[in-house]
C-alpha positions as CSV (number, residue, x, y, z in Angstrom):
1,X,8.4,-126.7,83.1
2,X,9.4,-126.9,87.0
3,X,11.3,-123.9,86.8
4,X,8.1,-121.6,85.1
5,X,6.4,-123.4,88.1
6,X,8.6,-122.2,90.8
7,X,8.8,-118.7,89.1
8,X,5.0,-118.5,89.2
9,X,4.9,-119.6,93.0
10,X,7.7,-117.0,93.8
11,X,5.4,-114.3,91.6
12,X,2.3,-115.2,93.5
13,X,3.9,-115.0,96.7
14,X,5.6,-111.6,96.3
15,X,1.6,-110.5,95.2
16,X,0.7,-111.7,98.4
17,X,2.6,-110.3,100.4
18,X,2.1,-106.7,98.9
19,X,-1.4,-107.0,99.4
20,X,-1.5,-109.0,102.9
21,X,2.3,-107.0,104.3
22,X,0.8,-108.7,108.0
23,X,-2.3,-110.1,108.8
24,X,-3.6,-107.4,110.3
25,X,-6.1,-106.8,107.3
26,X,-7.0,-110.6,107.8
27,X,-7.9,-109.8,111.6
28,X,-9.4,-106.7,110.9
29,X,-12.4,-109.1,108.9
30,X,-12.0,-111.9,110.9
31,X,-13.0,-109.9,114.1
32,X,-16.7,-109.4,114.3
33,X,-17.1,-113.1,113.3
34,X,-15.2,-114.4,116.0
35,X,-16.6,-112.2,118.3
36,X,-20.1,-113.0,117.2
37,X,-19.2,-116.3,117.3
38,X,-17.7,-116.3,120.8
39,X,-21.0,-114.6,122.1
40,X,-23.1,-117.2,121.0
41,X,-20.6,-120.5,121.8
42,X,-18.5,-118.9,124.8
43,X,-17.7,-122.7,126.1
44,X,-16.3,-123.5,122.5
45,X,-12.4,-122.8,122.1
46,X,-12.0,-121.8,118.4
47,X,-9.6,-123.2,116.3
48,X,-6.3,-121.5,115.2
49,X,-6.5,-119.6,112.3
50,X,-3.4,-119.7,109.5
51,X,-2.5,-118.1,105.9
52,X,-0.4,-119.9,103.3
53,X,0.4,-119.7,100.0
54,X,-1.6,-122.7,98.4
55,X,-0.6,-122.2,94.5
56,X,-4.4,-121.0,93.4
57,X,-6.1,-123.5,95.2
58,X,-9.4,-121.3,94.0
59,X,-11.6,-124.5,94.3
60,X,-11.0,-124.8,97.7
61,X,-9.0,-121.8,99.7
62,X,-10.2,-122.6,103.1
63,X,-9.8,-125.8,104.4
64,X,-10.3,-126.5,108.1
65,X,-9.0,-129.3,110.2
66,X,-10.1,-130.3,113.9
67,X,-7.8,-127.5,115.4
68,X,-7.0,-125.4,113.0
69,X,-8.5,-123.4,109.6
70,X,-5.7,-122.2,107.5
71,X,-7.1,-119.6,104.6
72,X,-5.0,-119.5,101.1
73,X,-4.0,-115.6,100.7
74,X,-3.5,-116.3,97.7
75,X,-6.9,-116.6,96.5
76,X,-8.0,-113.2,97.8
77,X,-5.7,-110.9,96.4
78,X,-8.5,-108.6,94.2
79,X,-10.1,-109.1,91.0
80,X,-7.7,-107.7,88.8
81,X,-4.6,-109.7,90.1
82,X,-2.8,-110.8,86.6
83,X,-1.6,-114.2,88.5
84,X,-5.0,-115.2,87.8
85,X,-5.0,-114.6,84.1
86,X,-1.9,-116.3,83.5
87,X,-3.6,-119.2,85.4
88,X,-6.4,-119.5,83.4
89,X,-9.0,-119.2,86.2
90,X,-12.5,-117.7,84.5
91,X,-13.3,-114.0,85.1
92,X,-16.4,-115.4,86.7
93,X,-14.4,-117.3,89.0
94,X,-11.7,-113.9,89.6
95,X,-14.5,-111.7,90.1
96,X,-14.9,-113.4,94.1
97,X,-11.0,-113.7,94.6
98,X,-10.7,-110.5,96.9
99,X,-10.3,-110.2,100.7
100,X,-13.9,-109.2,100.8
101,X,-15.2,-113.2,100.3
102,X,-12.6,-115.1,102.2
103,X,-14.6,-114.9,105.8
104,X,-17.8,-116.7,104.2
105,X,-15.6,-119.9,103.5
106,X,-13.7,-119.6,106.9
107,X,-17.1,-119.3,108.5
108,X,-18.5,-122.1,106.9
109,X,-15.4,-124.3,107.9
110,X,-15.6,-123.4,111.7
111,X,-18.8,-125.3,111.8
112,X,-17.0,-129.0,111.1
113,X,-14.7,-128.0,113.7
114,X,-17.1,-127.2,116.3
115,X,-18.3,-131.1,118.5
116,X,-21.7,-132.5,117.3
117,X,-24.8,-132.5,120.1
118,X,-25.0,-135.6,122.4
């Protein structure tokens, strides 16, 4: 049982890193919001952003801390990625687990990490 496990994790990560080689396909999404979001809140500093592996965490790929967001690649390899068939995660669910849909999440993070109003 721990052994399929770590074979899965090792298959998912190689599928990552075909799809996402660097994160320069990250960046290249990740750009207009952050420079939409540094015109509106220039005295803000925005957190560090971070990819990891996080095992199909599909119910929550984006989490966000106070200094940092850290996006699971993982979940946004495309639609047809088998990894997600042998992990029984519903088409319906599949269907948004492509690089396209991971920026919605990030941006809905970066508002916990911003400081509320006085």
């Amino acid at each position: 049982m721990i052994l399929s496990a770590i074979l899965f994790l090792i298959r998912l990560n190689k599928n990552t890193n075909e799809i996402y080689p660097d994160i320069s396909k990250v960046e290249q999404k990740l750009l207009p919001v952050i420079q939409r979001f540094n015109f509106y809140y220039p005295d803000y500093t925005l957190p560090q952003i971070y990819t990891y592996i996080s095992g199909l965490n599909h119910e929550l790929p984006v989490i966000a801390g106070q200094d940092a967001i850290a996006i699971g690649l993982d979940c946004y390899l495309d639609t047809n990625a088998s990894v997600y068939d042998l992990a029984g995660i519903p088409k319906y669910k599949s269907m948004r687990m492509q690089a396209d849909f991971f920026c919605p999440p990030a941006i809905l993070l970066l508002q916990f990490t911003m400081p509320t109003c006085p």
